[in-house]
N, C-alpha and C positions, 0 to 999 in steps of 0.2 A: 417551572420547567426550563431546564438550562436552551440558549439560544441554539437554532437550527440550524447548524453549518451548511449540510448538503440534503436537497430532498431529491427524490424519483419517484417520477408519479404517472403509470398505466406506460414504462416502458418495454418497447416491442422490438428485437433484432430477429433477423433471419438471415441465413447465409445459403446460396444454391449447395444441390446436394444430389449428384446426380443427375435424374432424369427431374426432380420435385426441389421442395423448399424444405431447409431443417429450420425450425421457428426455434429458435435458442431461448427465449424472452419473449413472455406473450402477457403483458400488464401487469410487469412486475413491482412492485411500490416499496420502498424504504425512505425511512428519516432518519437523519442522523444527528444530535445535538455536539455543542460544544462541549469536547472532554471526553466524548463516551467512548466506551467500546464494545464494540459490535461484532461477533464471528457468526460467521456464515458457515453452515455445515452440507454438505452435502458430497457424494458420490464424484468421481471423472467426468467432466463429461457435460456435468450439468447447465454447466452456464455460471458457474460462479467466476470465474477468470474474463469472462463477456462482462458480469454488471462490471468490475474493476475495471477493467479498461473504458467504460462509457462514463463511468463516476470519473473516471482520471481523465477524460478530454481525450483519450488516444483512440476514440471510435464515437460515430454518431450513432445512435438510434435511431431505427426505422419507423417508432411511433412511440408519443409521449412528451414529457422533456425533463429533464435534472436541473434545479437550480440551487446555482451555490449564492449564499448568504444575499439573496433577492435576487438574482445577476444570473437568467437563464443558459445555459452555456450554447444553445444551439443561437444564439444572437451576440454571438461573440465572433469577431474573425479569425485567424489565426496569430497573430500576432496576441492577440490577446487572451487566444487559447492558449501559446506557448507563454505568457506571463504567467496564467496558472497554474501549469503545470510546473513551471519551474519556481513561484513563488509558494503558491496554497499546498501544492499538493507531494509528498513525499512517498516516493514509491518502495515497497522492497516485494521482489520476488525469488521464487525458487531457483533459480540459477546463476544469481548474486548482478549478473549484467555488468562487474565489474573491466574497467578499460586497463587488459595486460600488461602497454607499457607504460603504464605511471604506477606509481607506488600507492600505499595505500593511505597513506596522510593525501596521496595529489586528488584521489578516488572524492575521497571526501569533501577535501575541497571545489570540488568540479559544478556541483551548481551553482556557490557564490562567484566562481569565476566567468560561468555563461552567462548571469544575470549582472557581470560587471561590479559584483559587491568584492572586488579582493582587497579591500583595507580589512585590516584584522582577520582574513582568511583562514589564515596558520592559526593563530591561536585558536579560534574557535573549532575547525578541525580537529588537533590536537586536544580540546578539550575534550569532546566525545567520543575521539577515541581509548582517551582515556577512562570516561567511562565505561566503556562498554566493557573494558579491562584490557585491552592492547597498545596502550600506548606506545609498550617498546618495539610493539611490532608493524610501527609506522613508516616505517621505511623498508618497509620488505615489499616486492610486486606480489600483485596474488597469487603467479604460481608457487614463491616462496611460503605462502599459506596454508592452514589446514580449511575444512569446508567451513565448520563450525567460526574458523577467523575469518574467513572470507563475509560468513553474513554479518557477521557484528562488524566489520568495515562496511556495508550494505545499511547496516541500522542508521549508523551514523551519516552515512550521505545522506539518507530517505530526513534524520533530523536536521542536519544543519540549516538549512533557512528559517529554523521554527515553522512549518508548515502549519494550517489550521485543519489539516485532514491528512491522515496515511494511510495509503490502499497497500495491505500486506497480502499475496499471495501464495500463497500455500508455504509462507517460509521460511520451514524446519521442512519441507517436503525433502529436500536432497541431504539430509543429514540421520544421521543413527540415534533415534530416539534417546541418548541419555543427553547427547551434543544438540538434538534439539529443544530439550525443554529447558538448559541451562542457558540457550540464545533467546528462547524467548522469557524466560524471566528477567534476563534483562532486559528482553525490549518494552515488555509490558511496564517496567518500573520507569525506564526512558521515556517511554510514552506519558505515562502518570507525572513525572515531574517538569517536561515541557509545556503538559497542557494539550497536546493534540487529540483530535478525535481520531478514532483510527476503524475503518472495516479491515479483517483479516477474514480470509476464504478460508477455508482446511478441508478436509474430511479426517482428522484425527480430533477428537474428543476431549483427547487427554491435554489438548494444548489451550482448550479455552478458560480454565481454572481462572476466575476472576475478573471476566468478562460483567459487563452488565446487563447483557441481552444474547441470548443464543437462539441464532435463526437456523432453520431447516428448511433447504432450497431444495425443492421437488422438481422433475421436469419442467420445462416449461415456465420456470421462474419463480414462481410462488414459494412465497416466505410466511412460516409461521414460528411459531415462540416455540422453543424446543423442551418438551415437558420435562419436568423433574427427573 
């Protein structure tokens, strides 16, 4: 059994809701190994973009705890939540979150520059974005962009540290299904040759092709193995 990067175990969120409580998360449990990948399928609404953000350090849970590689995250400070976040964990979401006034090589290189790593920034930058296929269009800002270029500049930040986990949100959500499944077979093959493990949210079907575990998130959290 390959080694367990990130576990959640009986996590619980709720957020006020009105006059009561909406429970988003009520015991919900995943494991995730080294290398794997994992889509989560489920409806608006669910709670799949809530586990993502608690698996990524950008929200505490209300009950439970996630621990990455032994290293519970709720006995982490903040400093050393934002190590993780900026060393382990690679993000890409639906609406790309790219910074306007920099270009799209500066996009990419922007986490090894917060974490201080800018010796060899450029090149490695430049590498992936040349995989992703835009090299040339590395020097364009992203409103010079199409959407489908925008997220494969998005792929490529979420890769550049080598991260050991990428939390993907919904993202081919803002793109035209033929521009979304030709961003995520790249991203799937980027993922495959860096080695990372990766959760992706959806509620599109058609984007899990090659996945090794397809979960189906029900209200309330609960995750099961998505039948044949």
């Amino acid at each position: 059994m390959a080694e367990v990067v990130i576990e959640a175990k009986g996590i619980g969120k709720s957020y006020p809701s009105g006059d009561g409580t909406l429970h988003v998360l009520v015991g919900t449990d995943l494991s995730i190994g080294a290398g794997e990948r994992v889509a989560v399928l489920g409806t608006s609404g669910v709670g799949k973009s809530t586990l993502l953000h608690l698996l990524g350090g950008l929200d505490h849970p209300d009950a439970g705890s996630i621990v990455f590689r032994g290293q519970p995250l709720d006995e982490m400070d903040e400093p050393r939540l934002a190590k993780y976040r900026n060393r382990e964990v690679g993000f890409v979401f639906q609406f790309f979150h790219l910074l306007p006034e920099f270009t799209a090589l500066e996009n990419v290189m922007m986490p090894l520059l917060i974490g201080g790593d800018d010796k060899g920034a450029r090149e490695r930058a430049t590498e992936l974005l040349d995989q992703v296929g835009i090299k040339a269009r590395g020097h364009h800002f992203p409103s010079q962009l199409s959407g489908g270029e925008r997220q494969r500049v998005a792929i490529a930040r979420a890769l550049v540290r080598k991260p050991s986990l990428i939390l993907a949100d919904e993202p081919s959500g803002n793109l035209d299904v033929e521009t979304g499944l030709r961003v995520m077979e790249a991203f799937v093959h980027l993922q495959h040759e860096h080695g990372a493990a990766i959760v992706m949210a959806t509620h599109n079907a058609a984007l899990v092709e090659g996945f090794d575990r397809v979960l189906e998130m029900a209200p309330g959290g609960a995750l099961s193995a998505r039948r044949p």
